[in-house]
C-alpha positions in Angstrom: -24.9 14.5 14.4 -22.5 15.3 12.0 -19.5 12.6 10.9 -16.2 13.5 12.4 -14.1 14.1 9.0 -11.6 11.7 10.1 -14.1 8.6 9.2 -15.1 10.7 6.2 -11.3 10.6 4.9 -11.1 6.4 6.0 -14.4 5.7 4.0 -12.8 7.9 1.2 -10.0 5.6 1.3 -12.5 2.6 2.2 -12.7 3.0 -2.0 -9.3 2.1 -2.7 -9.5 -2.0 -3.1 -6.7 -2.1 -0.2 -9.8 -0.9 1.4 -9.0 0.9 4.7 -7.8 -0.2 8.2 -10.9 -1.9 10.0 -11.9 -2.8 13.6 -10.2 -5.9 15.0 -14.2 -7.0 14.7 -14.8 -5.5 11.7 -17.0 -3.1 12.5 -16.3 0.3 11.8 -12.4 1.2 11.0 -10.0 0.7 13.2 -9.6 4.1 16.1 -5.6 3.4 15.7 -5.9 4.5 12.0 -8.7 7.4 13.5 -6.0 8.5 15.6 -3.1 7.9 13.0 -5.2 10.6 10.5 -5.4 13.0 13.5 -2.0 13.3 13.3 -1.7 13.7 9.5 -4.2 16.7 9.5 -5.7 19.2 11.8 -9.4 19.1 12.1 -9.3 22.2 9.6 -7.3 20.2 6.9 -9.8 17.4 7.6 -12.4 18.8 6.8 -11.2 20.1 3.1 -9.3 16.5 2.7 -12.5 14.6 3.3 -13.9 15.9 -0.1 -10.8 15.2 -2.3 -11.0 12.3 -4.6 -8.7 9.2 -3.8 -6.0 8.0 -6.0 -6.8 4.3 -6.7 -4.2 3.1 -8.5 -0.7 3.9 -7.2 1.3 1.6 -9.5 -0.8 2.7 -12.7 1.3 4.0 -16.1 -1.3 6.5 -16.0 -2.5 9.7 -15.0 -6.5 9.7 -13.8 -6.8 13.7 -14.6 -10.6 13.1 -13.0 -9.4 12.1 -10.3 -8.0 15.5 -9.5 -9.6 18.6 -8.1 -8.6 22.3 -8.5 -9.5 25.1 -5.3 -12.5 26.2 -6.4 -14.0 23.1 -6.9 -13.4 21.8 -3.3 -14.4 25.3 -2.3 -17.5 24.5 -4.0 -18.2 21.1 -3.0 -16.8 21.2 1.0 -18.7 25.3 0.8 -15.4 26.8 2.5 -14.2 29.7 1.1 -11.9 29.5 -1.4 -9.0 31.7 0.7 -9.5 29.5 3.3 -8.9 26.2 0.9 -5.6 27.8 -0.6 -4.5 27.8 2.8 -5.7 24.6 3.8 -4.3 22.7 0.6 -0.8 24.5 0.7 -0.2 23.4 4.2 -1.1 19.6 3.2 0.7 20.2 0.3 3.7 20.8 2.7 3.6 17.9 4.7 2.8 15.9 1.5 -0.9 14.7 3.4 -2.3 16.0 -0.8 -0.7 14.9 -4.0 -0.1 18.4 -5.6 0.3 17.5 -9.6 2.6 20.8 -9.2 5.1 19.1 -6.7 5.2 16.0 -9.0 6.1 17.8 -12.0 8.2 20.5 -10.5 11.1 19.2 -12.7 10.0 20.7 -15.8 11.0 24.5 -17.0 8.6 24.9 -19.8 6.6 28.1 -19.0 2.8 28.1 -18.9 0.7 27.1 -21.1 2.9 24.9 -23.0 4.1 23.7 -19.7 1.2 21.8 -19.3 1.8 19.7 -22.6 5.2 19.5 -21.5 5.2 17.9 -18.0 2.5 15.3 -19.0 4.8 14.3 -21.9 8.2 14.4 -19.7 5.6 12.3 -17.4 4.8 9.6 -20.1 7.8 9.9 -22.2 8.8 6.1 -21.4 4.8 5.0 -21.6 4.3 5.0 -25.2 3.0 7.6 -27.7 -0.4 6.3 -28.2 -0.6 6.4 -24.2 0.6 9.8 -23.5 -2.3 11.1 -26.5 -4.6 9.4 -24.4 -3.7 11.0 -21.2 -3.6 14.4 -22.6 -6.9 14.2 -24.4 -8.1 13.2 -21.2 -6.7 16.4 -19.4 -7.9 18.6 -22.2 -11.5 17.2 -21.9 -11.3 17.5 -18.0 -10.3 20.8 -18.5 -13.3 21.7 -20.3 -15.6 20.2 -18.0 -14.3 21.6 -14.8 -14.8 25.0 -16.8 -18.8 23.8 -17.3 -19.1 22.7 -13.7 -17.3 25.1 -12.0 -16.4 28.4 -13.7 -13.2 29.9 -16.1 -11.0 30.0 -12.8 -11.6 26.5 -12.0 -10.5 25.7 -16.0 -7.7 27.9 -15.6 -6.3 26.6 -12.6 -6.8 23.0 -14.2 -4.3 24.2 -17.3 -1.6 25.3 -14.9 -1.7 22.3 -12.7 -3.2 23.6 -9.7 -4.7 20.2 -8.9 -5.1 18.1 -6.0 -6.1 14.6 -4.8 -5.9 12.4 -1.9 -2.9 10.3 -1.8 -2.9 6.3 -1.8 -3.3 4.4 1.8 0.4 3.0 0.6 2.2 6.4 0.8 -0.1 7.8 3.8 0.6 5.1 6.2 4.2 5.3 5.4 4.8 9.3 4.9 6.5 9.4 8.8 9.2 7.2 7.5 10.6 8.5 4.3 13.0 10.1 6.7 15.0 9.6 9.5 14.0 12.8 11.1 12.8 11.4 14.9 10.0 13.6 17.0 6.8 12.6 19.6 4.5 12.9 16.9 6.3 10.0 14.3 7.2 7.9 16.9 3.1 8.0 18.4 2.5 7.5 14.3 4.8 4.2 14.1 3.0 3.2 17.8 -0.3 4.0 16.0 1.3 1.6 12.7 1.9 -1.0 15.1 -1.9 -1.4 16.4 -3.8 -0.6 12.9 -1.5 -2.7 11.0 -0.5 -5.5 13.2 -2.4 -5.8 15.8 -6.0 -4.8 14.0 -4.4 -7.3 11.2 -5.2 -5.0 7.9 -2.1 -6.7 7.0 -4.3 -9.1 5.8 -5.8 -6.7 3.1 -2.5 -4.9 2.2 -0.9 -8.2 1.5 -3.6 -10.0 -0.3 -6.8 -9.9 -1.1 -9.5 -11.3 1.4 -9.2 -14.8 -0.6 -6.1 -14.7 -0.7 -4.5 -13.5 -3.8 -1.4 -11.7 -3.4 -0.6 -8.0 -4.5 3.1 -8.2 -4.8 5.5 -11.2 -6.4 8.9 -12.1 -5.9 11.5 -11.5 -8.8 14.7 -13.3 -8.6 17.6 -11.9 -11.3 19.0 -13.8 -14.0 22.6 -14.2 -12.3 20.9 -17.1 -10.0 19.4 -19.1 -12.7 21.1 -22.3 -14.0 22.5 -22.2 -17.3 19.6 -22.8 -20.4 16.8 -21.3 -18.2 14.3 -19.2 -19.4 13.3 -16.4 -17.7 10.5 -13.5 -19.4 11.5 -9.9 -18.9 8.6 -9.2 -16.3 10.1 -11.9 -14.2 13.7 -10.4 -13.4 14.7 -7.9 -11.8 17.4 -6.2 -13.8 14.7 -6.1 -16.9 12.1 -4.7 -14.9 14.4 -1.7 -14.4 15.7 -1.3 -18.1 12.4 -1.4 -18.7 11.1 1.4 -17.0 11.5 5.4 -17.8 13.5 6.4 -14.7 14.5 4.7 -11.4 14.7 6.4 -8.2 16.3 5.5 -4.6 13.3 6.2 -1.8 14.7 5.3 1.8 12.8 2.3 3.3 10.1 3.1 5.5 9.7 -0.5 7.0 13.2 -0.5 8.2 12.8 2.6 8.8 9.8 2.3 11.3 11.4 -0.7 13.2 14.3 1.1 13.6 13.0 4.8 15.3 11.0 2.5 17.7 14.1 0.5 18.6 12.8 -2.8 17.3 14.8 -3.4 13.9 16.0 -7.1 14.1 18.3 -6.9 11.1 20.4 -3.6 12.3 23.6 -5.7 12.6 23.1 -7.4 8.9 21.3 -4.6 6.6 21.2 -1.4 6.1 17.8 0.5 6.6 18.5 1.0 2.5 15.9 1.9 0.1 13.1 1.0 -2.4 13.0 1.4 -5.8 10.4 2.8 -7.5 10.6 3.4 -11.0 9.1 5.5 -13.6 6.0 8.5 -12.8 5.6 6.8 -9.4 9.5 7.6 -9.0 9.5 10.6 -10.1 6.3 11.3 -8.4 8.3 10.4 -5.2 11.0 13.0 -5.7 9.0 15.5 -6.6 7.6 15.5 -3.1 11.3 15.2 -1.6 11.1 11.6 -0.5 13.3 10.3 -3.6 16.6 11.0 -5.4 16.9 9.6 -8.9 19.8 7.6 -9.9 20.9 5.9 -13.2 19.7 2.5 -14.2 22.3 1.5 -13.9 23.2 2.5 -10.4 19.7 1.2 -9.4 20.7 -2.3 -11.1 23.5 -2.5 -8.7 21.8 -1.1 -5.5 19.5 -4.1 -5.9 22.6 -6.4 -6.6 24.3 -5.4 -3.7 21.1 -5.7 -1.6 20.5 -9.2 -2.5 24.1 -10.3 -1.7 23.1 -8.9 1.9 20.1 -11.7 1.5 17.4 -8.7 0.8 14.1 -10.9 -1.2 13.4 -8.1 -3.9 9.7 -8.3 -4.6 7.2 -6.0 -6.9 3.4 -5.8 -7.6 1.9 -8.7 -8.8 1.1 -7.7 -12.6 3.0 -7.7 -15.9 2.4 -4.8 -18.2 3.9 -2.0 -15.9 6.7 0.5 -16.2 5.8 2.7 -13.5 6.3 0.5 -10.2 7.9 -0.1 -6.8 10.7 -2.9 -6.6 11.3 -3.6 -2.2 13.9 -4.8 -0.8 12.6 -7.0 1.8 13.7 -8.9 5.3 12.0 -11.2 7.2 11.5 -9.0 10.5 10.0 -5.2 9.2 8.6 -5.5 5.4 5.0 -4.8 5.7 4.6 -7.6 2.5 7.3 -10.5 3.3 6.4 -10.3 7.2 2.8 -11.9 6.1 4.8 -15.1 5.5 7.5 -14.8 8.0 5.7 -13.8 11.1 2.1 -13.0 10.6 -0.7 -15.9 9.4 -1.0 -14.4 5.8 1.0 -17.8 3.8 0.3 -16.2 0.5 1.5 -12.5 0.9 4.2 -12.4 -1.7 3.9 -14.5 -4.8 6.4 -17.2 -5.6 8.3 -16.5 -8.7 8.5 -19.6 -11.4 11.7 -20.8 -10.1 13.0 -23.4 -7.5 16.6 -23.6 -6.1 18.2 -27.0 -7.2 21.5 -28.1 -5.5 24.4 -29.5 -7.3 25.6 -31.9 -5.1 28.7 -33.2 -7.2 30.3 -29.2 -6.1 28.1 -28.6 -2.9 30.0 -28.3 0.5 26.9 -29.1 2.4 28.4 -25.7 4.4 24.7 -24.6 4.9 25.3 -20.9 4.2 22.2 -21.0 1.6 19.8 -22.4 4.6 21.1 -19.9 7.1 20.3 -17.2 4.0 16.8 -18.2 3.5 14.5 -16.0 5.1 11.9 -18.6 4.8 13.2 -21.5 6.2 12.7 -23.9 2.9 16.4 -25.0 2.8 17.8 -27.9 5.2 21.1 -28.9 5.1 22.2 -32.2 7.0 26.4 -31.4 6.9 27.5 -35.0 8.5 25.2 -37.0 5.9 25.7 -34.7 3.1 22.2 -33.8 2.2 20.2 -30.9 0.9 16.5 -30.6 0.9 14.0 -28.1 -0.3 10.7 -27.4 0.9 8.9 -25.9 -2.5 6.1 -24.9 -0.4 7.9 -22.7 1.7 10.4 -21.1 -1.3 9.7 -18.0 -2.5 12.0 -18.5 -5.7 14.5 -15.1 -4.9 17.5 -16.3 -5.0 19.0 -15.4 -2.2 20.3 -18.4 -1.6 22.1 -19.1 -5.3 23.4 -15.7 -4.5 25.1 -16.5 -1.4 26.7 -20.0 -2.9 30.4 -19.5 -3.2 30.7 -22.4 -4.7 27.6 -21.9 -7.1 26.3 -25.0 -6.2 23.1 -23.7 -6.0 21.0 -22.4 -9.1 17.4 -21.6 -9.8 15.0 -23.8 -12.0 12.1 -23.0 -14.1 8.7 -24.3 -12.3 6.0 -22.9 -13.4 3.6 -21.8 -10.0 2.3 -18.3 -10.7 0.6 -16.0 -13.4 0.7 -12.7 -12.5 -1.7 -10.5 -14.0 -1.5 -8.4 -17.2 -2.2 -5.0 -15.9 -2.4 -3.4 -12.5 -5.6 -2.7 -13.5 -6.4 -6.3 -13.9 -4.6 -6.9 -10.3 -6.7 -4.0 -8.6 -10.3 -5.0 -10.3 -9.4 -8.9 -9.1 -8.7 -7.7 -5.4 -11.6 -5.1 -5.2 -14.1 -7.8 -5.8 -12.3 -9.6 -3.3 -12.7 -7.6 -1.0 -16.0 -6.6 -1.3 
């Protein structure tokens, strides 16, 4: 019997060190997420889709060219004819279901084949010039070897782009809510969500690893620290986006979800907003139509303004990056802060190496910083005049220095959490993990 292509795609993505969404008893993946693909691709595109190789690592600074495939080699390697695979991969390409390298570098005007020099290095430009060699020696050699394996049109199509790969579980389970556009078929989707993510708890696995180590860590901005504190640049938020090539505004798709199903706790306080994502994964994102760049400067005060609404912002868990996603999370929708604030996941979202500290010479014991915490660390006794933190509980964001009018309260260094150097690093750490 052969294997429906559906569980052919999930194993594909059963690669990824997310690892895909399983069975509440762990055997076999979970027939929400079955049902959830059904909806992302016709049994046709299914069947091409299944052989595409997965993009492991969505924050990475760099381009995998391996890890993408022109026509003719899926033609060759799913034996569908190659008309039939144009087809197939424009209409995924539509929906967004493929990353098309095309889409993602649409930006560029260059004409072919300098083009292809051009786009990688408009890609990189903010990467470094000893990475951006690197990635196009890599292309080059891929190039040659595709020609090898699969013919001169394979080679040809690889110079001008014509490359494919299957997108990351992160932007798959989330394409039906980059939008606000309502319909049957997205609101079955965010139903479909509801039972693979929550219910079927792969929460668990997009939060943390299986022992526990989380895949995202909180970053406060220097505004909320006390006077003389040190803070590195990885650790605050305004850095982390000086820092980076480009920043882009891509609409929540947690708030997003909640808020097509009619379940969005937060409408009356926050807007359904956006994410940040900065650098290639940005401009990645708008390529496909799901982002619209902004200035730095602009994104630096989106995320200001976020926070004063008491948004946590929170990014991967790993230094070295320039090419990353900064969320702006509440307590009742994000798919990351929820593992603490609802769901039995107490180390999704890593503390940052800071503590809030009350001054209580200025302090009006008014409580506004415990109502702000989304985590419930802060207590405020108003008729005895005391303030108490539970450390285990804080996340270090800020949120409540932020919402001090009287700027009583102020972050402190503690040290608590090392993130680690690379998202390479990160993803090698939670693969083993979760093997």
């Amino acid at each position: 019997m052969n294997e429906s292509p559906y569980v052919a795609i999930a194993a594909n993505i059963n690669k990824m060190a997310w690892r895909a969404p399983r069975s509440k008893s762990g055997e076999g993946f979970s027939e929400a997420f079955l049902e959830y693909l059904q909806l992302l691709y016709t049994p046709q595109e299914a069947t091409i889709a299944r052989h595409l190789n997965v993009i492991t690592d969505i924050f990475s600074t760099t381009i995998k060219p391996a890890s993408f495939m022109t026509a003719t080699q899926i033609a060759k390697v799913s034996g569908q004819p190659l008309v039939e695979v144009n087809k197939a991969l424009k209409q995924m390409s539509d929906k967004n279901v493929v990353v098309d390298m095309r889409k993602i570098i649409k930006a560029s005007k260059a004409t072919w084949p300098i083009r292809t020099v051009v786009v990688l290095w408009k890609a990189y430009k903010g990467e470094g010039l000893k990475e951006t060699a690197r990635v196009l020696a890599e292309f080059f050699t891929s190039t040659l070897e595709s020609v090898r394996r699969y013919g001169i049109k394979s080679g040809m199509e690889f110079i001008s782009m014509k490359l494919y790969a299957f997108p990351h579980i992160s932007l798959l389970k989330n394409l039906q809510n980059f939008h606000d556009r309502i319909s049957p078929e997205v609101l079955k989707g965010a139903e479909l969500y509801k039972k693979f993510f929550i219910e079927d708890k792969y929460y668990k696995f997009y939060e943390t690893g299986a022992k526990g180590t989380p895949l995202y860590r909180t970053i406060p901005v220097s505004k909320t620290l006390a006077p003389e504190q040190k803070i590195l640049d990885t650790e605050e938020a305004h850095e982390i986006i000086d820092a980076a090539a480009s920043a882009t505004l891509v609409p929540c798709p947690c708030r997003e979800r909640t808020e097509k199903l009619g379940i969005r706790e937060c409408r009356e306080r926050n807007p359904i907003g956006s994410c940040i994502m900065l650098g290639f994964m940005g401009q990645a994102m708008e390529g496909m139509g799901l982002g619209r760049q902004v200035t730095k400067k602009q994104a630096k005060d989106y995320l200001d303004g976020m926070m004063e609404m008491g948004l946590v912002a929170a990014t991967e868990n790993s230094e070295e990056n320039t090419s990353r996603v900064i969320c702006l999370c509440c307590e009742c929708c994000c798919s990351e802060v929820r593992g603490r604030t609802r769901w039995d996941n107490p180390t999704a979202v890593a503390p940052s190496n800071f503590l809030p500290k009350s001054n209580k010479e200025i302090c009006a014991f008014c409580g506004k910083c415990a109502n702000r915490c989304l985590f419930h660390a802060i207590t405020v006794d108003k008729d005895n005049k005391r303030w108490k933190l539970k450390p285990e509980l804080c996340i270090g964001c800020g949120i409540c220095a932020i919402g001090c009018k009287q700027s009583a309260v102020k972050l402190h260094r503690v040290e608590r959490h090392k993130p680690f150097k690379t998202p390479q690093d990160l993803y090698r750490h939670i693969d083993m993990e979760n093997r």
